[in-house]
N, C-alpha and C positions, 0 to 999 in steps of 0.2 A: 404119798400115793403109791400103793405097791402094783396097781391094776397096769399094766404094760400097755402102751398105745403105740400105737405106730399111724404115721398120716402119709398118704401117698398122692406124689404130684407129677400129671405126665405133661414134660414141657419139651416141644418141639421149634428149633427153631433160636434165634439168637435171644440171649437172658435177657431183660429190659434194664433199663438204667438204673431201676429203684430194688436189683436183684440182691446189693450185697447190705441191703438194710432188712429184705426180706429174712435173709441169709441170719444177718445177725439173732433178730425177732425169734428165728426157731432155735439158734442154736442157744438163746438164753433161757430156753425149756429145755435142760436136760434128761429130765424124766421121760420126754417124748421122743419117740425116732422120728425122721422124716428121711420117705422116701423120695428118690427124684430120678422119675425115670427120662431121659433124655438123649437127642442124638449130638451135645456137647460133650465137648473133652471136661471133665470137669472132676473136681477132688474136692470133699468139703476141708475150713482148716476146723472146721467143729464135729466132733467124736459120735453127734446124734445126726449127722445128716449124712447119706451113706446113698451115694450115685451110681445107678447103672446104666452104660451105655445103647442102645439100641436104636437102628437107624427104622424107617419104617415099613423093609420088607421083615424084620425080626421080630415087630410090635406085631404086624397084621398076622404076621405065623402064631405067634401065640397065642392072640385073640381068637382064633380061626380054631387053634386046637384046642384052648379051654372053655370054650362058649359052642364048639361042635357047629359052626356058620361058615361061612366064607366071607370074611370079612377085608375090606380094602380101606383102612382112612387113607384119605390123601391131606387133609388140611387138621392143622393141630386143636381147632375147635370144636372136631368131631368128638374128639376126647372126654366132651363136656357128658354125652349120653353116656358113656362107659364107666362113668365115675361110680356107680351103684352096683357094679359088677367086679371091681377090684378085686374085691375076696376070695371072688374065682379066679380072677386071671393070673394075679399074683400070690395063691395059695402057696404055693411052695417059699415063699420070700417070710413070711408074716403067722409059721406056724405058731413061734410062741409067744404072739399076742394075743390079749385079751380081749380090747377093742382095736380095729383100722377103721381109718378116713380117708377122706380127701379132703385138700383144700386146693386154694389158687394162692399164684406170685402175686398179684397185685394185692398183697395185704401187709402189714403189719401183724404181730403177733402180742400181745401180752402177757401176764402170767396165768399160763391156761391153767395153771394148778388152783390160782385162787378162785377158779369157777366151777371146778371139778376135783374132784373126792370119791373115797372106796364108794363111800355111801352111796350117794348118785349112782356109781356107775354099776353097782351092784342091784340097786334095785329095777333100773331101763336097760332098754335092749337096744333102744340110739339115741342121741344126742343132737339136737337142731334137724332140720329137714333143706338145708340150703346145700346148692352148689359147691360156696365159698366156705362151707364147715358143714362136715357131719362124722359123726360117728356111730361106727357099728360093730354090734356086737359079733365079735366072731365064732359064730355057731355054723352049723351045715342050714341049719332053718332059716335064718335071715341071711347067709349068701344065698342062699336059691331062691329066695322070696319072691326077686322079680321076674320070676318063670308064671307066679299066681296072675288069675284076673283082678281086676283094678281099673288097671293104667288105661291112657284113652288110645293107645295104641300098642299092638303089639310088639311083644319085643322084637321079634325075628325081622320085624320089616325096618324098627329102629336103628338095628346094627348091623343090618346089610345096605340101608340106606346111604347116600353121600348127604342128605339132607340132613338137619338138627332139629331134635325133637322136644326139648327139654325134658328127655326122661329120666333125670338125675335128681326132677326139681316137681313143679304141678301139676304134669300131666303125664306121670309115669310113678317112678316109685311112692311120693307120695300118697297118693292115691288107693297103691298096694300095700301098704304098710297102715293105712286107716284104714281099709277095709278087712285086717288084720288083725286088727284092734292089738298093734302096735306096742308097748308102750313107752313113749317118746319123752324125753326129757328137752324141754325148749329152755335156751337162754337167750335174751333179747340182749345181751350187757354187750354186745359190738356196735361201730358203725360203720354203717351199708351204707356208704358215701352215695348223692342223689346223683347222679352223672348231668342234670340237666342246666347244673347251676358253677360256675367259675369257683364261686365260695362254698366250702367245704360242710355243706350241711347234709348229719345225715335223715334217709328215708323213715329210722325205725326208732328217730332217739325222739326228745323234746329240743329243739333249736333256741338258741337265744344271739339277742342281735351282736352281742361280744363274744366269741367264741373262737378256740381252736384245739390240735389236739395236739398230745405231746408223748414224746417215747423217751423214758427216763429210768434208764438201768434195768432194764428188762422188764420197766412197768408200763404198762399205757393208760393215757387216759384225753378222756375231753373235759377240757380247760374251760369255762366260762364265767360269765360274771352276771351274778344274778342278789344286788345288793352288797355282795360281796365277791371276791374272786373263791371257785369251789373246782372241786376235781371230781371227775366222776371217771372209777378202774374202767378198765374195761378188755372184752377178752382177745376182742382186733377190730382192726380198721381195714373194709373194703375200700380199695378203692373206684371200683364199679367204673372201669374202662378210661377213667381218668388216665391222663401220660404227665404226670409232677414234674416240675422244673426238680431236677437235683443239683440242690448247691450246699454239701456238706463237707467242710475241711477236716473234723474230727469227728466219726462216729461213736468214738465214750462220750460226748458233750450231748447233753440234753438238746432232743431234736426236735421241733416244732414241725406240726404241717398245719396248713393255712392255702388261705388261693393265690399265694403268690409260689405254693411249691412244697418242698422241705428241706428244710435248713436250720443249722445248730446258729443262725445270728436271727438272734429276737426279732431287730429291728427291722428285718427282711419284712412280717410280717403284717398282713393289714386284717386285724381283728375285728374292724367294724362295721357294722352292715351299714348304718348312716350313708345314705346316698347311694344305697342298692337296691333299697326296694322295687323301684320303675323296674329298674334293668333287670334283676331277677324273674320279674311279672316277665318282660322280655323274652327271655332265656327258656323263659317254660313254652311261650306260645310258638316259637323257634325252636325247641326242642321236638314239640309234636306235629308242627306243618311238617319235618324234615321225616319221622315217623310213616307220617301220613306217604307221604313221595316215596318214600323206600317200597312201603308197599304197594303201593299203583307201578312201581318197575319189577317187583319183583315175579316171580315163574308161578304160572298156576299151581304145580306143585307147592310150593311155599303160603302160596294165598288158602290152600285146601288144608294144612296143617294148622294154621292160624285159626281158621274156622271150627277145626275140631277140639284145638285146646283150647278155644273162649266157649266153643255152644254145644262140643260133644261131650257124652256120657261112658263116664269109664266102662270097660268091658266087664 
């Protein structure tokens, strides 16, 4: 693949536990840079991953000066809305690439090459439409895209906001980029781990009641048994706010992740759903009482966002 990518990641705050399997995951995509902009002391030991410092009055300055706003993040999840604006803010980092992204730490990586090719990327101008993966094409035309109408809110109140809009995601640049008419290259080959369930099923795949997934020299895939035992590549694993028990002694040793965590000892593992069904059913009606209560606490503002990303009409 000669097309140059680069993916950029702004993490504020201490690395998570499951940071230096993330860590590994990119740096066995050498073909790819990743960015990692952060207010940690941090040195990758891998040649494609290449950290710069910034604490958050040096993040807000720049945002400020390349977006022409007054912008303040104070929490690191604010970050989520700016993610579609990278290509501005970090224009001077990422001139000579082809395509930039973003993704999130809470993933695994696979071999993003065997899902991506000149061809592909030559004939789209992005790549998935999610948070946790997108790429764009780096033109003047789609970094400024999300200045167009669309979105169900404007940008300017987005990123002078303390509040989260999901304008990274459904109700922001998606939206502009379909009404665009876009043209978007989707792959569904990851798993968007369901957060509502202890056992590692994801949102976007087909589930089976044996199942897990495994990172094995810079391949991933989910593990199941359907008749047989089958492997299905795949191009990452979200983990969708999950916090994985980490118990791995050797990270070269094939690594399974499963609902007891991740870890290079098989036996760690409990593959079968057998006697989870109830509890699962459980876990979902307990997932969205808990849902439900966040929002009956949460700020009229908050209640009036929600409102407009389920029942309003993009601009």
């Amino acid at each position: 693949m000669k097309t140059k990518i680069c993916l950029i990641i702004c993490w504020f705050g201490k690395f998570p536990n499951y940071f230096e399997l993330w860590e590994k995951s990119c740096g066995n995509n050498p073909n790819i840079d990743f960015f990692v902009i952060t207010n940690n002391d941090y040195k990758s030991k891998y040649s494609n991953i290449i950290a710069y410092k910034f604490d958050y009055k040096k993040i807000n300055a720049l945002l400020s000066k390349k977006l022409n706003l007054d912008i303040n993040i104070e929490k690191p999840y604010k970050f989520c809305d700016f993610k579609p604006v990278y290509g501005i803010v970090f224009s001077d980092y990422i001139k000579k690439y082809d395509f930039w992204g973003h993704c999130d730490m809470d993933q695994i990586f696979g071999d993003i090459s065997t899902f991506l090719n000149d061809s592909i990327l030559n004939a789209y101008d992005r790549v998935n439409h999610l948070g946790h993966f997108t790429l764009y094409r780096n033109t003047y035309r789609i970094n400024n895209l999300y200045k167009e109408n669309g979105a169900k809110f404007d940008y300017k109140k987005v990123f002078t906001s303390k509040e989260n809009f999901a304008f990274d995601e459904f109700s922001g640049v998606n939206l502009i980029f379909n009404k665009n008419h876009i043209k978007t290259y989707e792959i569904n080959d990851f798993a968007d781990i369901d957060v509502k369930h202890k056992r590692y099923l994801a949102n976007n795949l087909k589930n089976y009641n044996k199942q897990y997934f495994e990172f094995n020299n810079g391949k991933l895939y989910q593990v199941f048994f359907e008749r047989r035992w089958k492997k299905k590549p795949l191009l990452y694993l979200h983990f969708q706010k999950k916090h994985p028990v980490i118990s791995i002694k050797d990270y070269h040793s094939v690594i399974r992740i499963g609902k007891e965590g991740i870890t290079d000892d098989f036996n760690q593992l409990d593959i079968n759903r057998k006697g989870n069904y109830f509890s699962e059913k459980f876990e979902t009606i307990r997932y969205y009482n808990s849902k439900v209560w966040d929002f009956i606490k949460s700020s009229n503002t908050k209640k009036g966002i929600w409102f407009i990303q389920k029942f309003g009409r993009g601009k």
